[in-house]
N, C-alpha and C positions, 0 to 999 in steps of 0.2 A: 315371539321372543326367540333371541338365538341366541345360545352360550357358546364360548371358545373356551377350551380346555390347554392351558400350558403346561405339561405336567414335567419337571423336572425333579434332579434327584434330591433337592434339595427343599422344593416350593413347590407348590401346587398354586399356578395364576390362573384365576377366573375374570372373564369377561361376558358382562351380560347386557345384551341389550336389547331396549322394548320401545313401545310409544313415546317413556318418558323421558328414553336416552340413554347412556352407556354407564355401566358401574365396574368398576374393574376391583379383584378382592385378592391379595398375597396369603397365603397360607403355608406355614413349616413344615414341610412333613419329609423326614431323613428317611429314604428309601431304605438303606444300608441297613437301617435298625428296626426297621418297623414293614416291609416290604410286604408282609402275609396283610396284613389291617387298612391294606391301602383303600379296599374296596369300599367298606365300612367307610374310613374317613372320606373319600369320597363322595357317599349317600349323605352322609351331616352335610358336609359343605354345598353341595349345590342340590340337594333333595328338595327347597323350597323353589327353587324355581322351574321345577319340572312339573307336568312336561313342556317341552319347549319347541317351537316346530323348528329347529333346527339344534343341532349340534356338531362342532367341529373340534376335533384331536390334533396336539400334535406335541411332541415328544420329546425329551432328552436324557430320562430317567433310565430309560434303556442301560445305561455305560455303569449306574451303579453295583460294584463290586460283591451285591447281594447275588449278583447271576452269573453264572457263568459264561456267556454268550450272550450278545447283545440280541440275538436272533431273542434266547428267552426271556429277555428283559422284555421285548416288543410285545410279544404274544402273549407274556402275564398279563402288562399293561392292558392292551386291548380287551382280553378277558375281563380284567375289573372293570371295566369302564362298560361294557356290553352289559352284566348284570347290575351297572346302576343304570343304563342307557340302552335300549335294547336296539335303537340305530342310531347311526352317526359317521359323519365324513371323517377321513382321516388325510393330512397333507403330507407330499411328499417330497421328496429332492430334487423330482422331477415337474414341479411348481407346478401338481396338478393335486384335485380332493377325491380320494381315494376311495369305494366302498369298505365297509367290516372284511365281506371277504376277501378282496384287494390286497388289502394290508394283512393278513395272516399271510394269505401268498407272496409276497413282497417284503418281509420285514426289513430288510437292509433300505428299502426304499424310504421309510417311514420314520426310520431311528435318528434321531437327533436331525429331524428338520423346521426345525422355529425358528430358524435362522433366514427360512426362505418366507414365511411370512410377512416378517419387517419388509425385506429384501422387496417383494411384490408391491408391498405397501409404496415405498420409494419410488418403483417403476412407473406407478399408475399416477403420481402426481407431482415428482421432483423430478423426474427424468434423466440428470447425470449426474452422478455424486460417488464419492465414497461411506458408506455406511459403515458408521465407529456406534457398535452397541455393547456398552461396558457393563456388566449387569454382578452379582453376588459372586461367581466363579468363574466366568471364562470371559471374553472380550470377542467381537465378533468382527471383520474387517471386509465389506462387503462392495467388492465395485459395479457399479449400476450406469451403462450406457445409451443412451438417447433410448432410454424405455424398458430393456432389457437387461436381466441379470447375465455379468459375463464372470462371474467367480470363475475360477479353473477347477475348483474340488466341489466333489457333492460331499464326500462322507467328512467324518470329523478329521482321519487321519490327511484325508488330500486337503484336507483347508488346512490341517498345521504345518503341512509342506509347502504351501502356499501363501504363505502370510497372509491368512483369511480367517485363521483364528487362533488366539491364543490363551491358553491358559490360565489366566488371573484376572482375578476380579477383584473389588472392592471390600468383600467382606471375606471371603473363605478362604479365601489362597494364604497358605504357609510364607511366612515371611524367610522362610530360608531357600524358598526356589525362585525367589526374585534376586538376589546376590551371594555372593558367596563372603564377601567382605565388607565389613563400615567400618570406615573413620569412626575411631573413640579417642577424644581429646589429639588430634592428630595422627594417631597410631592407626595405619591398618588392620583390620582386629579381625579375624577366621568371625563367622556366625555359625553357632551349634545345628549340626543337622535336625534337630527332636522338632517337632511339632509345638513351641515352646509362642508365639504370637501371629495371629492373621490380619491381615489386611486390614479388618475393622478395626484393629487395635490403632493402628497406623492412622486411621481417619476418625476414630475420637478424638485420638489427643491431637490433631491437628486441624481441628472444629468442623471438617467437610461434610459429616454427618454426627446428627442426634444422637441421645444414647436410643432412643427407641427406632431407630436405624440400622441399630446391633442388631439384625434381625437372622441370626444363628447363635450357636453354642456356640460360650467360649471354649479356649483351648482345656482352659485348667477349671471347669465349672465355678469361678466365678464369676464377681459381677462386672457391667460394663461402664462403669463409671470410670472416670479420669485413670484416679489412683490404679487400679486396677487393670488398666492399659498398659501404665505407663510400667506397671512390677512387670508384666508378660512381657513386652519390651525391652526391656532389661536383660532378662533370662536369654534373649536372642542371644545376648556375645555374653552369655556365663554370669553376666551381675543380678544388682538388685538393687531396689532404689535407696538402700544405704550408702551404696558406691556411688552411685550413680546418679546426680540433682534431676530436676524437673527440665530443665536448660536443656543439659547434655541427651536426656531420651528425648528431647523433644527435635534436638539434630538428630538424632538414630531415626524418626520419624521421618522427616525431611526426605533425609537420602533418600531410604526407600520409596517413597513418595518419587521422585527422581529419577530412580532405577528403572519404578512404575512407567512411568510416563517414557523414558526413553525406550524400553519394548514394544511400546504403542507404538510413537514415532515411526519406530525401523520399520512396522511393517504398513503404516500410514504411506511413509515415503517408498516401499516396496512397490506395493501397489498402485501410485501416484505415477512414479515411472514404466513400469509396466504397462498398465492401459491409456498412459496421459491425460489422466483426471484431476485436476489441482480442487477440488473441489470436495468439502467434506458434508456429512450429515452425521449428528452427533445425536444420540440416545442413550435411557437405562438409566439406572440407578447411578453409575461410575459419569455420566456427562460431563460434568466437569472435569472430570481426567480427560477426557477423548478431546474437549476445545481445546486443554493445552497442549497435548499429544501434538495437536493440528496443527497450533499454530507455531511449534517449534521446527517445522519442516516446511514452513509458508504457508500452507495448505488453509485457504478458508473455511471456517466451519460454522454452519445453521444448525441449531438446536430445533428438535421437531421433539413432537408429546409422544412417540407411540410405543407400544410393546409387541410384542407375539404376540398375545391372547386379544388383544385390540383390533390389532391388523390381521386377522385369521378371520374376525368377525366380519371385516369389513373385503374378503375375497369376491 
């Protein structure tokens, strides 16, 4: 048996797989709030499938603002995962699997490379592509030439200088760092800075996903039905849906959706010209963002099944 460990600040993705084939398991767990208990939840979640003759790590939980240093983010991490796992690989930026001691030596190596998993996964069987992985928070833009990753960034901050990744996702992302302004009844209208709707607000009421999709806290602790999207929504440009019909948030929805997509785009076609790759590969929870992203800049795009925790298993 071999498990891959995704552990982000957001989710905990497990992949496991044996004789009878692969099972892949999402799990919520907000580093920010709960970052001492990770260990524990940890041993619940994959305690039954151990031991395992193999296990593999790999990271993005590191950047939550529970730490001060991403250095300590790494080396907590690693810690918990050692006393539920007393060995185990860890991958790195430099698309190699790392020992325990490796990676304490090395944290900046380790921190936020899931991105290089997919990324390998692509090499070894699709060979030149653009890799578009839209996932809960961030968006991943990866280009893959006749086998090889040629990204120009290993860390988080070279790939946002590099149109290699961007910040939003499907479900987490603040809907007021995607624009600064939407059309209300024709009016250009300022959006409140506050924390007031996310992304998944924006893809319920726009049916791209389930409510059991809403797979984070809302903004305002409640629920994620329609109604209740469509009031968060609202609150973006100061209303509420007494001002405001079903119709009218459901344009507010759109744009953003729009805005969405054209960030993708830009850095779709960034790196389209940059390496001369008209070709895309689309994954993640957001895939349906990423084909249209693609196809608004020519760029073809093939839908493939994988994740990090998938594609880590299968190094």
């Amino acid at each position: 048996m071999i498990i891959a460990l995704d552990i982000g600040g957001a989710n905990l993705k497990v992949a496991v797989a044996d004789d009878r084939g692969v099972k892949e398991f999402s799990h919520y767990f907000p580093f920010w709030k709960k970052r001492d208990s990770f260990e524990n939840f940890l041993g619940e979640k994959i305690g039954g499938f151990l031991p395992a003759d193999k296990v593999r790590v790999t990271m993005t939980a590191e950047l939550a603002d529970c730490y001060r240093t991403r250095d300590e983010g790494v080396k907590h991490i690693l810690g918990c995962v050692r006393n539920v796992v007393p060995n185990f690989e860890v991958l790195s930026v430099d698309e190699k699997l790392l020992s325990i001691e490796e990676a304490y030596s090395n944290p900046y190596k380790v921190a936020s490379a899931n991105w290089v998993a997919t990324s390998l996964w692509i090499t070894k069987r699709l060979g030149t592509g653009i890799l578009v992985d839209v996932g809960s928070t961030t968006t991943d833009v990866i280009p893959v030439k006749d086998g090889k990753i040629v990204a120009k960034g290993k860390s988080d901050l070279e790939r946002l200088q590099n149109s290699e990744l961007i910040y939003y996702g499907i479900l987490r992302t603040n809907v007021a760092t995607i624009t600064d302004e939407i059309p209300v009844n024709g009016i250009p209208t300022p959006v409140s800075s506050e924390r007031f709707a996310v992304t998944a607000d924006v893809y319920r009421i726009l049916g791209d996903i389930p409510e059991e999709g809403y797979a984070c806290e809302t903004p305002d602790g409640k629920g994620r039905g329609i109604e209740d999207c469509m009031a968060r929504i609202a609150r973006v440009v100061c209303s509420d849906t007494n001002e405001l019909d079903g119709k009218q948030i459901t344009e507010i929805a759109k744009f953003i959706k729009n805005k969405q997509i054209e960030k993708i785009s830009d850095s779709i076609s960034n790196i389209s010209k940059r390496e001369g790759i008209n070709n895309a590969f689309v994954c993640g929870s957001g895939a349906f963002l990423a084909g249209e992203a693609a196809g608004r800049v020519g760029i073809s795009a093939m839908r493939v099944e994988i994740s990090p925790a998938r594609a880590l298993l299968e190094l």
